[in-house]
VEXDREN-2710 file (C-alpha; in Angstrom, 1 decimal):
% VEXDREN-2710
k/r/px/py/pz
1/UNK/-4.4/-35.3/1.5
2/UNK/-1.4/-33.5/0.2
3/UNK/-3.2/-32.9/-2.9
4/UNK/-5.9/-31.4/-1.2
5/UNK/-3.3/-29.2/0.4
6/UNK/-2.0/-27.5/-2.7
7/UNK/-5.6/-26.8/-4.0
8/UNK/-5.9/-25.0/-0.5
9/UNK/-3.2/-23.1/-1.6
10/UNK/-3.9/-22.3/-4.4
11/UNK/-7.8/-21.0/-3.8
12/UNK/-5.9/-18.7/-0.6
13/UNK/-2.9/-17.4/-3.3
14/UNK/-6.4/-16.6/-6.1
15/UNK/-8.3/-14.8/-3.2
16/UNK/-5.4/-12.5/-2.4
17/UNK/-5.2/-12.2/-6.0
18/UNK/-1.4/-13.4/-6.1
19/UNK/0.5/-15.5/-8.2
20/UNK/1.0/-18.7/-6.6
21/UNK/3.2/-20.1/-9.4
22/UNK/6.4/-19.4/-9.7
23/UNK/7.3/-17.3/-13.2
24/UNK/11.0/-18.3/-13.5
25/UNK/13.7/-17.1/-15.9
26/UNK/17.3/-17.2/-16.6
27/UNK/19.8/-14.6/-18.6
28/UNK/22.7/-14.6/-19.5
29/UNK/25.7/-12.1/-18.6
30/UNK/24.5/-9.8/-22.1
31/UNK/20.9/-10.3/-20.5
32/UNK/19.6/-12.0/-23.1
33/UNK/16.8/-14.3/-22.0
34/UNK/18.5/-18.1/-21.9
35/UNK/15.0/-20.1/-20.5
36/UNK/11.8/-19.2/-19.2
37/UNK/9.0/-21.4/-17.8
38/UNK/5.2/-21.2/-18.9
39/UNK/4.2/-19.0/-15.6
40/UNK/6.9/-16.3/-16.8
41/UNK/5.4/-16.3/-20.3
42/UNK/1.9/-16.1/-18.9
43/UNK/3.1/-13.4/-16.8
44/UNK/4.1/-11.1/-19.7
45/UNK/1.5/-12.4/-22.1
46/UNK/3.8/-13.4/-24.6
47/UNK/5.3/-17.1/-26.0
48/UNK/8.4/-18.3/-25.2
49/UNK/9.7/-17.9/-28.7
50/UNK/8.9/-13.6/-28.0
51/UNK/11.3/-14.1/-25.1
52/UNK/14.2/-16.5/-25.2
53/UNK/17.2/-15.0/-27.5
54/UNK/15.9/-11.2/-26.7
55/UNK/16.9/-9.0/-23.9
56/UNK/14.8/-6.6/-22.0
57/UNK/15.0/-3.9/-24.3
58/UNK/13.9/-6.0/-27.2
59/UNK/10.5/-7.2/-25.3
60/UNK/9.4/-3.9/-23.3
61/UNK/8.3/-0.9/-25.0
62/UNK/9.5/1.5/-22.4
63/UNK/13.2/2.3/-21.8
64/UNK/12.5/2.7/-18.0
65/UNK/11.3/-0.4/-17.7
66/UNK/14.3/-2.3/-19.5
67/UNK/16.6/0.4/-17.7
68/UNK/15.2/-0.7/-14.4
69/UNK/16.2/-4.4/-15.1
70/UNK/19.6/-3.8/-16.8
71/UNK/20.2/-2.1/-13.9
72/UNK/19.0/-4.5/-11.4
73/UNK/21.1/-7.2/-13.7
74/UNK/24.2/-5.0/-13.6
75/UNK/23.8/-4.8/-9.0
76/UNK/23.6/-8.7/-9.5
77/UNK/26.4/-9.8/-11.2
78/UNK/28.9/-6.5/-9.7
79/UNK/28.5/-7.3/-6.4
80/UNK/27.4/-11.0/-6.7
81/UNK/24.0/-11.0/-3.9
82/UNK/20.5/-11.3/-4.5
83/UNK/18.2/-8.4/-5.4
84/UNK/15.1/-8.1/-4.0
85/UNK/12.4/-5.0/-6.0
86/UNK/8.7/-4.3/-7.5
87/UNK/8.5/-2.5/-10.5
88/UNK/5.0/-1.8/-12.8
89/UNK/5.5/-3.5/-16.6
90/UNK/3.2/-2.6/-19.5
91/UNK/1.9/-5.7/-20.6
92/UNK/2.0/-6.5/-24.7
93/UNK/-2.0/-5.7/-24.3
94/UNK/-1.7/-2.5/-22.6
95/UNK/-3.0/-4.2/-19.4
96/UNK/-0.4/-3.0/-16.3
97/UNK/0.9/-5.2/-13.7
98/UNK/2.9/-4.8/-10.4
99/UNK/5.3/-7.7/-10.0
100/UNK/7.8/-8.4/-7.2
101/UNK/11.5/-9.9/-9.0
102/UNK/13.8/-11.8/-7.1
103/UNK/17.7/-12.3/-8.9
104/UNK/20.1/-14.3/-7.7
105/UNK/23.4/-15.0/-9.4
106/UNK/24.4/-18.1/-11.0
107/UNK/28.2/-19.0/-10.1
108/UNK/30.5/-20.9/-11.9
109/UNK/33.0/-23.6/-10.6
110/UNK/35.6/-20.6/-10.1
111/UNK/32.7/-18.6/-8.2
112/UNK/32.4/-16.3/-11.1
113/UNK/29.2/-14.8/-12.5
114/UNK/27.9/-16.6/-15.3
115/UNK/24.1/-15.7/-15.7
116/UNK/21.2/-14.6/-13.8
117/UNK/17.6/-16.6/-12.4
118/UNK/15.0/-15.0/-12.0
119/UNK/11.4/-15.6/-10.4
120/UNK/8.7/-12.7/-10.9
121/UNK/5.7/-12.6/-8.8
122/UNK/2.5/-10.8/-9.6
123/UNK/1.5/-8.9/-7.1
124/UNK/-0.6/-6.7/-9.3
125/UNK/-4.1/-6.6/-6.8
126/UNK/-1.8/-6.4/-3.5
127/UNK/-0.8/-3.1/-4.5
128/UNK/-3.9/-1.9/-5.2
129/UNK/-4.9/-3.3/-1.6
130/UNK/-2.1/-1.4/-0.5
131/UNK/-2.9/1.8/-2.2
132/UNK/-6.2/1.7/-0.8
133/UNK/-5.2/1.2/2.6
134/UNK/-3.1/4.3/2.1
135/UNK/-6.0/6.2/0.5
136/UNK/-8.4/5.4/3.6
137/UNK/-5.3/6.1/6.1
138/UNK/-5.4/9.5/4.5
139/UNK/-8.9/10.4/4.7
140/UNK/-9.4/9.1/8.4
141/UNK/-6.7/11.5/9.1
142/UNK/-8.2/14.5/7.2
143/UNK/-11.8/13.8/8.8
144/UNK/-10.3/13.5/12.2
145/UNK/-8.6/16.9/12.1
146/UNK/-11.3/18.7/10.0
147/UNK/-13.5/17.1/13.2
148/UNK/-11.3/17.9/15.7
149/UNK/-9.9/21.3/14.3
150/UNK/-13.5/23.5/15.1
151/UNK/-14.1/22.2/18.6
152/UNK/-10.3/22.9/19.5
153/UNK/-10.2/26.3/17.5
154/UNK/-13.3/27.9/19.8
155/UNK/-11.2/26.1/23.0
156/UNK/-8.0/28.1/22.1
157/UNK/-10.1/31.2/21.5
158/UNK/-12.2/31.3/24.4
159/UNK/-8.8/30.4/26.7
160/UNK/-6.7/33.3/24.4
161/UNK/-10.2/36.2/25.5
162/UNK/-10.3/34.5/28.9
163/UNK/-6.6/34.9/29.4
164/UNK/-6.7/38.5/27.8
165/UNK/-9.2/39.4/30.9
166/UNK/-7.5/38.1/33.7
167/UNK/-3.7/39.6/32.3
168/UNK/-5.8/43.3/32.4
169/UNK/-6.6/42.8/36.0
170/UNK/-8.0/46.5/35.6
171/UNK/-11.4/45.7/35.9
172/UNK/-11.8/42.2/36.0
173/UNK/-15.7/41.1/35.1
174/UNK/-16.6/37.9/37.3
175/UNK/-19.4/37.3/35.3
176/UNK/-17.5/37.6/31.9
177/UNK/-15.3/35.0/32.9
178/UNK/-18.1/32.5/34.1
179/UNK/-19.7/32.9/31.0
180/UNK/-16.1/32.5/28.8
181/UNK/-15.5/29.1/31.5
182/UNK/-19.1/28.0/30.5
183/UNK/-18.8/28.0/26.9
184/UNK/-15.2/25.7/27.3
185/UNK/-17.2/23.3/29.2
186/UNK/-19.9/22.9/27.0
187/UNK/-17.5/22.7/23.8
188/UNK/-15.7/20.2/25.4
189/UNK/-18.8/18.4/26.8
190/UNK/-19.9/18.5/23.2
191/UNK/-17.1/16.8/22.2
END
């Protein structure tokens, strides 16, 4: 039954188009890449002998990218507490992915930092879900006041010329202002 379980699992993680498996690495304090399990290699799309003994700047093209996790590495092991961020890595075949990395330290027996581990997540099609929310969000709010902007621009007009009679009080025209009063009502009947 338990095994049944886990294939649950797994066909739920594949329909949200996440990475059930856990990519897992660890790095020393120069950030050079100590271990790494098959799901981390997968992840990158490289072999384990293209990772461990290299650092970040050795395996991704782009500076930002090995910037980003030097600089994740360096908040680690200063202040000693997890870090929690998504970034978007080139992949060795061009291909882009949005992952999720959680580092903790690893302490020593004097409570000293002596590494980092590492677990990536791939959470490449949840932010495209997520974009695309946004996207929608965006548009429902633009058709709303594109919809709602021309019925309430002719009720502010005919209220501003309704208004401009009844502050004249010179010659007030009864009729002027039914027929203004009618044209609000209908607009907003409209509506």
């Amino acid at each position: 039954m338990n095994h049944n379980l886990a294939e649950n699992k797994s066909d739920l993680g594949f329909a949200l188009g996440e990475s059930v498996l856990n990519a897992v690495f660890y790095k020393d304090l120069k950030g050079i890449y100590i271990y790494c399990n098959r799901e981390f290699c997968n992840c990158l799309g490289l072999t384990s002998n293209q990772i461990i003994g290299k650092t970040d700047k050795d395996i991704y093209r782009h500076n930002k990218q090995s910037k980003i996790f030097e600089e994740k590495d360096k908040e680690v092991i200063t202040y000693k507490s997890k870090r929690i961020y998504q970034t978007e890595i080139e992949m060795q075949n061009q291909k882009r992915k949005h992952i999720e990395i959680t580092k903790t330290p690893m302490l020593d027996s004097k409570n000293q930092v002596c590494g980092i581990v590492g677990m990536v997540r791939d959470i490449t099609n949840t932010a495209y879900i997520y974009e695309e929310i946004e996207k929608l969000k965006s548009d429902l709010f633009s058709n709303l006041y594109h919809e709602l902007g021309t019925p309430i621009n002719a009720i502010t007009s005919s209220l501003q010329l309704l208004s401009f009679n009844i502050d004249s009080m010179r010659k007030v025209d009864v009729d002027e202002i039914k027929y203004i009063s009618d044209i609000i009502k209908k607009i907003v009947l409209d509506c």
